[in-house]
C-alpha positions as CSV (number, residue, x, y, z in Angstrom):
1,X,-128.7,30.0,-56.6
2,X,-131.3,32.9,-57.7
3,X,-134.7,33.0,-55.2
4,X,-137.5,35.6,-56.4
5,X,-135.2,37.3,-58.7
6,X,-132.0,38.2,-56.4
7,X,-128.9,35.8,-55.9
8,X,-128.1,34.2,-52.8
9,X,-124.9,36.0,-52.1
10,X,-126.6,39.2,-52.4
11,X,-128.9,38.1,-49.4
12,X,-126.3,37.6,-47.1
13,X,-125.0,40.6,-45.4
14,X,-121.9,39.1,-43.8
15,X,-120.6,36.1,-42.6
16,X,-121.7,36.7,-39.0
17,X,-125.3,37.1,-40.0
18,X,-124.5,33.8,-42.0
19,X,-123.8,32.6,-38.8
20,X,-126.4,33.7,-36.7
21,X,-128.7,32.4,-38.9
22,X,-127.5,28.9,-38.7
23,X,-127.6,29.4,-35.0
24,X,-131.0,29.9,-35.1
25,X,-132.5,27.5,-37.0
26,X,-132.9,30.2,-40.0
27,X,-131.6,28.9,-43.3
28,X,-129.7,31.4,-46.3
29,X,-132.2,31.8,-48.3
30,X,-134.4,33.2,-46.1
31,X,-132.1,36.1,-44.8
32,X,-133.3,38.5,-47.0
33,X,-132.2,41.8,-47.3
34,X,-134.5,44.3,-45.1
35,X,-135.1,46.9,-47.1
36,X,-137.2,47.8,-50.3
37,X,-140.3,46.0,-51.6
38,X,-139.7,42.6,-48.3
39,X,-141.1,42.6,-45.4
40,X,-140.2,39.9,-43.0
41,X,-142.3,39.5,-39.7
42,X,-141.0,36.3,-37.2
43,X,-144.3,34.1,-36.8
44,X,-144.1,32.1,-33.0
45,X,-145.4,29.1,-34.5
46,X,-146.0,27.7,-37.8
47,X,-149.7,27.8,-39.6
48,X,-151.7,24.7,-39.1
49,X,-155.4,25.7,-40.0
50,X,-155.9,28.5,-42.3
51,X,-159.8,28.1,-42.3
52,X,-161.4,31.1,-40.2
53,X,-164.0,28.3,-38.7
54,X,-161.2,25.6,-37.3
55,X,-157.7,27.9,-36.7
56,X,-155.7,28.2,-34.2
57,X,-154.6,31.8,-34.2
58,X,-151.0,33.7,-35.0
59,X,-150.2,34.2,-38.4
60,X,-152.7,32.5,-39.5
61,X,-154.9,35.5,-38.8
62,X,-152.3,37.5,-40.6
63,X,-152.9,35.4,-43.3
64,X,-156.6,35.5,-43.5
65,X,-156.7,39.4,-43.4
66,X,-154.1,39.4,-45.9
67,X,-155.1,37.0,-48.5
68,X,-159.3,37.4,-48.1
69,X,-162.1,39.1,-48.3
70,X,-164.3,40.8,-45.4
71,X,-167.1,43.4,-44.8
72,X,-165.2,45.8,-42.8
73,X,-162.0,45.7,-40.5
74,X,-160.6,47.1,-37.5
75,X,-159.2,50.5,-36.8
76,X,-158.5,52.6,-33.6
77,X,-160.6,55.5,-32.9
78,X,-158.9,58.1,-30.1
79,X,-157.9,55.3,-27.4
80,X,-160.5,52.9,-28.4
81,X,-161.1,50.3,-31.2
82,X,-163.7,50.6,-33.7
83,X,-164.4,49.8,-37.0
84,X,-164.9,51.1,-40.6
85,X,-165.8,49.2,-43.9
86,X,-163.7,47.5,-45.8
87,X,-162.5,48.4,-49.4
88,X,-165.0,45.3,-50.3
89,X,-167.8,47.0,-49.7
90,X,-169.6,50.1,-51.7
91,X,-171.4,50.2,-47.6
92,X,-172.0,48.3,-44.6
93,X,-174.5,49.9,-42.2
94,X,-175.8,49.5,-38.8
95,X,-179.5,49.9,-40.0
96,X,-181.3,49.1,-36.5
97,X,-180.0,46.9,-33.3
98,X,-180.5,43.9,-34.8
99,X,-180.0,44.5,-38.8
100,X,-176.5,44.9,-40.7
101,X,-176.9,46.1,-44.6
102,X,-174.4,45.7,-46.9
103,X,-173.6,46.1,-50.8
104,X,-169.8,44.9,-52.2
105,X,-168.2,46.4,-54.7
106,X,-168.3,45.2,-58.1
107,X,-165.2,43.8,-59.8
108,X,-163.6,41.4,-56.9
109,X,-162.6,38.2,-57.9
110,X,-162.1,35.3,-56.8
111,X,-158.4,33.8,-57.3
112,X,-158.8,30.1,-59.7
113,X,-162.5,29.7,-61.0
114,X,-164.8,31.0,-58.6
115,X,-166.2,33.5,-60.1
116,X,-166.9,36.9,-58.5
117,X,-166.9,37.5,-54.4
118,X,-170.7,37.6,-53.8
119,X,-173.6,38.4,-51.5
120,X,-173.6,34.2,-51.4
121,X,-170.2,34.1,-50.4
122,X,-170.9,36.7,-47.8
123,X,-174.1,34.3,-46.4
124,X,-172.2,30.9,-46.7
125,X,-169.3,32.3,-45.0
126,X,-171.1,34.2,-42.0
127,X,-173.6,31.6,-41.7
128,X,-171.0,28.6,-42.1
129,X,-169.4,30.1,-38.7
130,X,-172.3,29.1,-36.7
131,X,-171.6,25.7,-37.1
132,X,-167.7,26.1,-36.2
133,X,-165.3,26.1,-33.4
134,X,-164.9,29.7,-33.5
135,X,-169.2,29.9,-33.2
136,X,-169.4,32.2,-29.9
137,X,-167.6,34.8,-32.1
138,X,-171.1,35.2,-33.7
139,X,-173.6,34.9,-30.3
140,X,-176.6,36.1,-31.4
141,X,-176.3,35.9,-35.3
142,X,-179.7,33.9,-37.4
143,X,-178.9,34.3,-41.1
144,X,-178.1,36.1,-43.8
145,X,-180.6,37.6,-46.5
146,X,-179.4,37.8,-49.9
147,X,-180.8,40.9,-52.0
148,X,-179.2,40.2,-55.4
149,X,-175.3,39.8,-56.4
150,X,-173.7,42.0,-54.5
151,X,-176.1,42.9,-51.2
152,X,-177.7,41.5,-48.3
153,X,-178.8,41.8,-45.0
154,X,-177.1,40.5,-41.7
155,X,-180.1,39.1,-39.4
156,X,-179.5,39.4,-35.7
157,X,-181.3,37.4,-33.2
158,X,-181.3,40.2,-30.4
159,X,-178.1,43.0,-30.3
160,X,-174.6,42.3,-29.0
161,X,-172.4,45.0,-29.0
162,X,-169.3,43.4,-30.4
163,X,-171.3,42.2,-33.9
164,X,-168.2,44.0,-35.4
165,X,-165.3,43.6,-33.7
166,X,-165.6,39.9,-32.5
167,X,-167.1,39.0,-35.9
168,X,-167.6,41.2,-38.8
169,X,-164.5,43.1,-38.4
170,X,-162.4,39.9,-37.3
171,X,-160.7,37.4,-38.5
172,X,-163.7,35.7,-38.2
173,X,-165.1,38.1,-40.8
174,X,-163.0,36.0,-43.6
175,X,-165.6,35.5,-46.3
176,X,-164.5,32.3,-48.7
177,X,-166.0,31.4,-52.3
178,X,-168.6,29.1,-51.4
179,X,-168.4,26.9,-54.6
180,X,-165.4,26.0,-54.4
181,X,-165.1,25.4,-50.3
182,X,-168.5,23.1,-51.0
183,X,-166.3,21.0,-53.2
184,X,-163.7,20.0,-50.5
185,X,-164.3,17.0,-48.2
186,X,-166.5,18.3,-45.3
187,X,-166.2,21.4,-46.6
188,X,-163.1,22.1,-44.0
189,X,-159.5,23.2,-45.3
190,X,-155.9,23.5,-44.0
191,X,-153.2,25.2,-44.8
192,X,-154.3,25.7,-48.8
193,X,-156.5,28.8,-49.3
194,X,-159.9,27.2,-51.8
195,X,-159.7,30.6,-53.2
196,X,-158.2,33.8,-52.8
197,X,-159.0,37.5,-53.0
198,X,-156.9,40.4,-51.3
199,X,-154.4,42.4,-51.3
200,X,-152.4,39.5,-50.8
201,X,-151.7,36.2,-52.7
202,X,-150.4,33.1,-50.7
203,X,-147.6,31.7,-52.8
204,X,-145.6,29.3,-50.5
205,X,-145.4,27.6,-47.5
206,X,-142.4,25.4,-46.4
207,X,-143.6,24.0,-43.0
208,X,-141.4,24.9,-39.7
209,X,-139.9,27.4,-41.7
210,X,-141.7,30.3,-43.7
211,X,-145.0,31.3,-45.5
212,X,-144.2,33.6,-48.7
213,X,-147.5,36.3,-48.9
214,X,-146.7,38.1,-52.6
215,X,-148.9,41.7,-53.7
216,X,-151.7,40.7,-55.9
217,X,-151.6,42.4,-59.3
218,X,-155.2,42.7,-59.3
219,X,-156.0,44.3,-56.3
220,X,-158.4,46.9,-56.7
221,X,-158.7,48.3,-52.9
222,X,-155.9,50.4,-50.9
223,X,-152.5,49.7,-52.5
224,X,-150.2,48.0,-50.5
225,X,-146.3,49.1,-49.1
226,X,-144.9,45.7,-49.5
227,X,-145.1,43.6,-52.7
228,X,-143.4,40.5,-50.9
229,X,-144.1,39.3,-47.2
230,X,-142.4,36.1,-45.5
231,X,-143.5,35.2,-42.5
232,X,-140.4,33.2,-40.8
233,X,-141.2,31.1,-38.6
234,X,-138.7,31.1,-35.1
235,X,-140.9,30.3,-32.2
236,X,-138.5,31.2,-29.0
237,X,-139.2,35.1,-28.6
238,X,-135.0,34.8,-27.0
239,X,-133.8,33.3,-30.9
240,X,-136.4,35.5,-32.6
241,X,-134.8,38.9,-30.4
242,X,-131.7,37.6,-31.4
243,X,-132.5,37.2,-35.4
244,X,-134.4,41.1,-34.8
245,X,-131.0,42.1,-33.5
246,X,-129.3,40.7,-36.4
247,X,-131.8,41.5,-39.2
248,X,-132.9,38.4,-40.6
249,X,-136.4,40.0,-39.0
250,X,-138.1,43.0,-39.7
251,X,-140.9,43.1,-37.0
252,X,-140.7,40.8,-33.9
253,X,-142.6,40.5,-30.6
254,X,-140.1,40.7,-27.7
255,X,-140.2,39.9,-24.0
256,X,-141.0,42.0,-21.4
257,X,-137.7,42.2,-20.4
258,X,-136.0,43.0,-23.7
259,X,-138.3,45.6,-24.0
260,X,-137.3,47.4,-21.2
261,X,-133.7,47.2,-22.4
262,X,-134.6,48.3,-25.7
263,X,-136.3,51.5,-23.8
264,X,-133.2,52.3,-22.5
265,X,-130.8,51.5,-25.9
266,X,-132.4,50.1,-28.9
267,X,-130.3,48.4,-31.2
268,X,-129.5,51.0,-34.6
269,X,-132.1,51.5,-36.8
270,X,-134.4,49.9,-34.3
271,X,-137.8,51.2,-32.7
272,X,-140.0,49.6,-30.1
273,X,-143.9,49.8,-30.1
274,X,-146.3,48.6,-27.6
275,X,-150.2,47.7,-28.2
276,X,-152.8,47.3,-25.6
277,X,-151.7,44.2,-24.6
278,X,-154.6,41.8,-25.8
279,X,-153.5,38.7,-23.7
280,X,-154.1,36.4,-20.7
281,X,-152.1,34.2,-19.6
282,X,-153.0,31.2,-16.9
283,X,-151.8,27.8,-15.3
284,X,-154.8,25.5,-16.3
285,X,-155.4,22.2,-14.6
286,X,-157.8,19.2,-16.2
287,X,-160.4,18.8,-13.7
288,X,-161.4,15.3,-14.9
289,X,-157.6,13.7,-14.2
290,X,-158.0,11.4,-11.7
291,X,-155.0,13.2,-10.2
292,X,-157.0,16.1,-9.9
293,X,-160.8,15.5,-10.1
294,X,-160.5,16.6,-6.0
295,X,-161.2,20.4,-6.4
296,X,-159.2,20.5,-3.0
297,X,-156.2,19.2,-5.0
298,X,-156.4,22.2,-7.4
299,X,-157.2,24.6,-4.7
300,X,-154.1,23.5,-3.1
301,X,-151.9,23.9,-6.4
302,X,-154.1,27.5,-7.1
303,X,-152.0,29.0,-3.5
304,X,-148.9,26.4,-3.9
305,X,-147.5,28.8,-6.6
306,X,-146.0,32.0,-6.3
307,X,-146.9,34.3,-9.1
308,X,-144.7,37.1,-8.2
309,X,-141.9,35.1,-8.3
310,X,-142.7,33.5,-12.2
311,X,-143.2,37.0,-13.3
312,X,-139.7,38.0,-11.6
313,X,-137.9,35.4,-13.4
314,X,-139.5,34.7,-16.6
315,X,-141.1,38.8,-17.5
316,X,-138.0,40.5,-15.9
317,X,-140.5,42.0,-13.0
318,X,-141.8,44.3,-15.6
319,X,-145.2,42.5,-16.0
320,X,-147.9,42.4,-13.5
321,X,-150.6,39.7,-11.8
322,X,-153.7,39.4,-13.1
323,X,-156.8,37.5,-11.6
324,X,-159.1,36.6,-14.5
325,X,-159.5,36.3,-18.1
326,X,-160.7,40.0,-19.1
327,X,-157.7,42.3,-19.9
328,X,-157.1,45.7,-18.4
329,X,-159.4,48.4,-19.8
330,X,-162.2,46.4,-20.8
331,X,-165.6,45.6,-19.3
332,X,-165.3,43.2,-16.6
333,X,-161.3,43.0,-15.5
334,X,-160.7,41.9,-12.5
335,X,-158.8,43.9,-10.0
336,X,-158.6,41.2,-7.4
337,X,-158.4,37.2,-6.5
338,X,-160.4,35.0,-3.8
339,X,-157.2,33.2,-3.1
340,X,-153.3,34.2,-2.9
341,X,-149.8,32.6,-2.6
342,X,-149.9,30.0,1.1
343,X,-148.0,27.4,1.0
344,X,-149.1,26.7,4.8
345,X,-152.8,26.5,3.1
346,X,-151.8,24.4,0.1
347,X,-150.6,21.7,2.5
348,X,-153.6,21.7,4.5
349,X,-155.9,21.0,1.6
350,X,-154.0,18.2,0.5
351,X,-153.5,16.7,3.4
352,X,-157.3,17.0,4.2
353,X,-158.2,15.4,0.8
354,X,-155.5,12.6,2.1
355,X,-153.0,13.3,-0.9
356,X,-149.3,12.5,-0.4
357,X,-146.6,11.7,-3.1
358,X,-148.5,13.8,-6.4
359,X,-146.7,13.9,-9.0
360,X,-148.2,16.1,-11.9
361,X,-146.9,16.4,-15.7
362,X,-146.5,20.5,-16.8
363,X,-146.7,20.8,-20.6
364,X,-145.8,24.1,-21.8
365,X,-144.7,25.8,-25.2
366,X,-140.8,25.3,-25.9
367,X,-140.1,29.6,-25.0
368,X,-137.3,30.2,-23.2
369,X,-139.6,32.1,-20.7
370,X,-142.1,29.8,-20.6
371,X,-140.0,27.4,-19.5
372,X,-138.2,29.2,-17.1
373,X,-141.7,29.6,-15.0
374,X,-142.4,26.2,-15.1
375,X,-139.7,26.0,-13.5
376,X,-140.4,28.7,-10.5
377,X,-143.8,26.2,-10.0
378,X,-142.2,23.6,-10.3
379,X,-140.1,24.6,-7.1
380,X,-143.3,26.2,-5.7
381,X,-144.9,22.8,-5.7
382,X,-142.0,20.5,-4.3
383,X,-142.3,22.8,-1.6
384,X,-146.0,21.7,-0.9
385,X,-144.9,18.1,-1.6
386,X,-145.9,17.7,-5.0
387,X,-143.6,16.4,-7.7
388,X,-143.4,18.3,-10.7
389,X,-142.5,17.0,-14.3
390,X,-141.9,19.6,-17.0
391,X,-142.3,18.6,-20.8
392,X,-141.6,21.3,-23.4
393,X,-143.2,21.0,-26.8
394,X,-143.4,22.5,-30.3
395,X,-146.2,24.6,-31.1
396,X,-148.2,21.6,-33.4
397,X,-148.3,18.9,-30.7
398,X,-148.9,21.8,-28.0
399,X,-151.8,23.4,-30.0
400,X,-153.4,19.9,-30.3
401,X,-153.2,18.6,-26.6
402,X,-156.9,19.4,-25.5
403,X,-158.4,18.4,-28.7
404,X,-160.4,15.4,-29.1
405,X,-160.6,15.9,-32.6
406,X,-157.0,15.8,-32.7
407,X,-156.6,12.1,-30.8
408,X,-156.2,10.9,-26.8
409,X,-154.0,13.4,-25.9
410,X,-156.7,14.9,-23.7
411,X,-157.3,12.2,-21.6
412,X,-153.6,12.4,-20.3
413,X,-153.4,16.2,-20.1
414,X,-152.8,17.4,-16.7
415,X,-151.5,21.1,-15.7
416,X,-150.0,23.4,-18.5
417,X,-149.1,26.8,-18.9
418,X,-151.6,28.5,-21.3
419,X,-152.0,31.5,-23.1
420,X,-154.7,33.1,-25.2
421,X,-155.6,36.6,-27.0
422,X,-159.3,38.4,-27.1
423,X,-160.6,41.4,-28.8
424,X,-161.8,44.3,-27.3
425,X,-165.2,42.9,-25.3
426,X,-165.1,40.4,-22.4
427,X,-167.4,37.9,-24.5
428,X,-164.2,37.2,-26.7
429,X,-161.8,35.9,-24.0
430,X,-165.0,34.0,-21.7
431,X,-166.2,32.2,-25.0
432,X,-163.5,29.4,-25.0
433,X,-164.7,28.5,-21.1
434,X,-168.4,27.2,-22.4
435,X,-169.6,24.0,-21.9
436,X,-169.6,23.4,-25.7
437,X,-165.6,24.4,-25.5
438,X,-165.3,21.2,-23.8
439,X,-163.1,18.7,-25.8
440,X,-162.1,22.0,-28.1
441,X,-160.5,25.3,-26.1
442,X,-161.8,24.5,-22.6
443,X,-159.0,22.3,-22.1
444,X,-159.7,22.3,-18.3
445,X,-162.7,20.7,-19.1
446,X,-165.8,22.0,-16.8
447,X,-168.8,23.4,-17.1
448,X,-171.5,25.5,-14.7
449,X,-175.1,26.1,-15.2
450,X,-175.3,29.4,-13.9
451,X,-171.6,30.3,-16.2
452,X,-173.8,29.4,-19.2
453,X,-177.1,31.6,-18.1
454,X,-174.6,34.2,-17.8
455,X,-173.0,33.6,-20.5
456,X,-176.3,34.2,-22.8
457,X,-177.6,37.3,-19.9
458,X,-174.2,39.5,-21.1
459,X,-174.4,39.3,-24.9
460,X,-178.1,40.3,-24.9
461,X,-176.9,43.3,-21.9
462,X,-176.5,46.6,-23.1
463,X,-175.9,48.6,-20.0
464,X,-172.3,48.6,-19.1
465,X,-172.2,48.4,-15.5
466,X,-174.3,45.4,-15.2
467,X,-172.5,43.7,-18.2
468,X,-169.5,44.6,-16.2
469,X,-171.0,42.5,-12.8
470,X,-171.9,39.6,-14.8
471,X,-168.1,39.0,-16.3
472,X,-166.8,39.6,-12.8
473,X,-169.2,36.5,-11.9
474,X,-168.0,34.2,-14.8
475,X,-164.6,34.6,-13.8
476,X,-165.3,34.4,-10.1
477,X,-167.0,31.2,-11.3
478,X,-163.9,29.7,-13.2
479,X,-162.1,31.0,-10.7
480,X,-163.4,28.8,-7.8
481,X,-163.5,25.4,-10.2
482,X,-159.6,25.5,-8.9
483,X,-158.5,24.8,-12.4
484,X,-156.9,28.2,-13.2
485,X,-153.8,29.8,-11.6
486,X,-154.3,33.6,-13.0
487,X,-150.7,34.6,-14.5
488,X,-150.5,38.1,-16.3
489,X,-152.4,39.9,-18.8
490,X,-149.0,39.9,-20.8
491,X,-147.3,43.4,-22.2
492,X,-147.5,43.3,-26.2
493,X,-144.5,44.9,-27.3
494,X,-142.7,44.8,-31.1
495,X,-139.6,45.5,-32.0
496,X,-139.3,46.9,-35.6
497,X,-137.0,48.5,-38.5
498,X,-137.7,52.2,-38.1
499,X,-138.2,52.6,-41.6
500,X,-141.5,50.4,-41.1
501,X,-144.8,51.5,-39.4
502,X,-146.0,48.1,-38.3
503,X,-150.0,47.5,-38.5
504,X,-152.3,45.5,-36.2
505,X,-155.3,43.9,-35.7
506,X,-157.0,44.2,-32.5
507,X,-155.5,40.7,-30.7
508,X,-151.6,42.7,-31.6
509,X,-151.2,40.5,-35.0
510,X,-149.0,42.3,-37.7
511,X,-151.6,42.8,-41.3
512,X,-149.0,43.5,-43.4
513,X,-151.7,44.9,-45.6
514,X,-151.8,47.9,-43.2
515,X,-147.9,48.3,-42.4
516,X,-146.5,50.9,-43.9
517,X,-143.0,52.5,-45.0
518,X,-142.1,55.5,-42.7
């Protein structure tokens, strides 16, 4: 059998890596030799919604950075993030607080028959967001003008800060050819790009098992290192360590644990990276189950579980508590909690809300980790009396469990163990918690009147201290709902071939388009 021009038996290094494959769920074909022109990054769960206004995150990102256009992108400056233009764009300029200018380069095209990437594109994609799940990544945004062809001007309702880096400069930047996207039914897609233009070309996806990314031959911008990229999917980081270790992976993100193993003896050829970890990690609980509508319920399970003892056994000890949303070293983290680990005060609540015999269902991702701290609370909660029923699931059904546009799963949801990624500005990580979130990302399914004042008080705030009091408050706010049980702001770390200098963006996703060869 011959895949993209080599034979099968040249793919397979040796019978034991034929056999850790098939161990891990990996088939032949896809152990490809990890050297050269390939570059094989492990994807924790497989791509369900590749448009920039409905996705769900992971390699999808990846994906959309890879495979289309935007104004400008993300790079780090010193010990900061910032941003520059894009090789799209002749400029893009700041040309007053509430005014963004730019002119694209002639000569882009769109993959199929859309025609040249325009100022139109630019509009109907920017403007499109607004109307999207992924809205509050564009907070103060009004329209876009359209000069002529190739220029326009971004229109600002008042300034926010993180125009570039939660939008602009984001995935959320994706610009797609409006004439063909206004062709498909509700002008929504999947997991099929409506048109492509990038540095990348989408050529494959086989579904639980790998997305094919191949170098387009008409790329004008910044050549690439790479001329084939497979994302293979293997969603338990333990399996996905393991398939590192045996190099049927090229890039990987590994536990906490492993990486402090791998500081102390990395496998041969191997180097270990970290980035500013970009995540937050919580227990959330539904507050309109009937089992847990009581907010003394949920205060109760909020000091029933001991988070020293989940990051013990499932981070290795190596990852600290957090107590909010906002991750260390950006405006608004959180140093401290209103409530702590006491038992002896979990058991008072419920027994003064007159609850005995709870049983509760725990829905967490399939991860070997993940698991094992639903199994510390679940321990942690017998202890208080309450009954705890853990249900592993694969990333599709897990991903879909608070959406109503997804079906009734979201009526039955109860406690889960959650974990989501922001850029570099509190308003990225708070945005999911708004009332309009409800039925979409705010799975715990609140809302507060004076969350949302402050909510719209911090985009418009441009002095940093106060914007710094007013995220403390949000997350003070959620805090007190009872609905969250503050985790860790999880280390990012990625294993990787040393002859590969992986790339980022700034939520810690490989862009293959920016990896290079060392």
């Amino acid at each position: 059998m011959v895949r993209n021009g080599l034979s099968r038996r040249s793919l397979l290094k040796s019978a034991a890596v034929v056999s850790a494959a098939a161990l891990l769920g990996i088939k032949p074909e896809q152990v490809l030799a990890a050297e050269g022109d390939l570059l094989k990054i492990r994807m924790e769960a497989d791509i369900q919604v590749l448009d920039p206004g409905y996705m769900i995150g992971g390699a999808e990102t990846s994906i959309q950075y890879g495979c289309l256009p935007r104004l400008a992108r993300p790079v780090v400056k010193g010990d900061a993030w910032d941003w520059v233009p894009s090789d799209y764009v002749e400029k893009v300029t700041q040309d007053d607080p509430t005014h963004i200018s730019f002119t694209l380069k002639p000569g882009f095209k769109w993959s199929g028959d859309s025609g040249d990437v325009t100022a139109e594109d630019v509009k109907y994609s920017l403007e499109r967001m607004l109307k999207s799940d992924w809205a509050a990544r564009y907070p103060t945004l009004e329209k876009v003008d359209v000069k002529d062809k190739l220029s326009g001007v971004i229109v600002l309702k008042s300034p926010f800060a993180a125009t570039f880096l939660m939008g602009i400069a984001s995935e959320s930047g994706s610009i797609l050819p409006k004439a063909a996207v206004e062709k498909l039914k509700d002008q929504k897609f999947t997991t099929e790009l409506p048109g492509q233009c990038g540095p990348y070309t989408m050529v494959e996806w086989t579904p639980k098992q790998r997305v094919v990314l191949k170098a387009n031959p008409d790329w004008k911008g910044t050549p690439v290192a790479f001329q084939e990229v497979q994302f293979i999917n293997v969603e338990d980081t333990k399996a996905a360590e393991l398939a590192f270790e045996a190099g049927e992976v090229d890039i990987t993100q590994v536990l906490p644990e492993t990486a402090a193993r791998y500081g102390k003896q990395m496998p041969a050829g191997g180097k270990l990276t970290g980035v500013p970890g970009p995540y937050y990690t919580w227990i959330g609980l539904n507050t309109q189950h009937e089992k847990l509508k009581d907010i003394r319920v949920r205060k109760a399970i909020q000091r029933a579980i001991d988070v020293k003892s989940i990051l013990d056994a499932a981070y290795g000890g190596v990852a600290s508590v957090s107590h909010g949303v906002v991750t260390e070293g950006v405006t608004g983290h959180r140093t401290t909690s209103k409530y702590s680990y006491n038992p002896d005060e979990a058991r008072a609540l419920l027994k003064e809300a007159g609850v005995s015999d709870l049983s509760i269902e725990f829905k967490t991702l399939n991860e070997a980790y993940r698991v094992t701290a639903a199994q510390v609370v679940q321990a942690n909660l017998a202890d208080v009396g309450i009954k705890v029923d853990i249900i592993p699931l694969d990333s599709g059904p897990f991903w879909n469990l608070g959406l109503e546009s997804k079906g009734d799963e979201w009526k039955t949801l109860q406690m889960w163990w959650m974990r989501y990624r922001m850029s570099p500005d509190p308003s990225d990580g708070i945005q999911w918690f708004l009332k309009n979130q409800v039925g979409v990302w705010n799975w715990e399914r609140w809302s507060d009147p004076e969350f949302e004042e402050l909510w719209i008080k911090g985009l418009g705030e441009t002095d940093t201290a106060k914007r710094n009091e007013i995220y403390l408050r949000m997350q003070e706010i959620m805090e007190d709902t009872g609905a969250y049980v503050w985790i860790t702001n999880d280390p990012l770390n990625y294993a990787h071939k040393q002859s590969i200098v992986p790339g980022f963006d700034t939520g810690g996703e490989v862009l293959p388009e920016i990896t290079t060869k060392s």
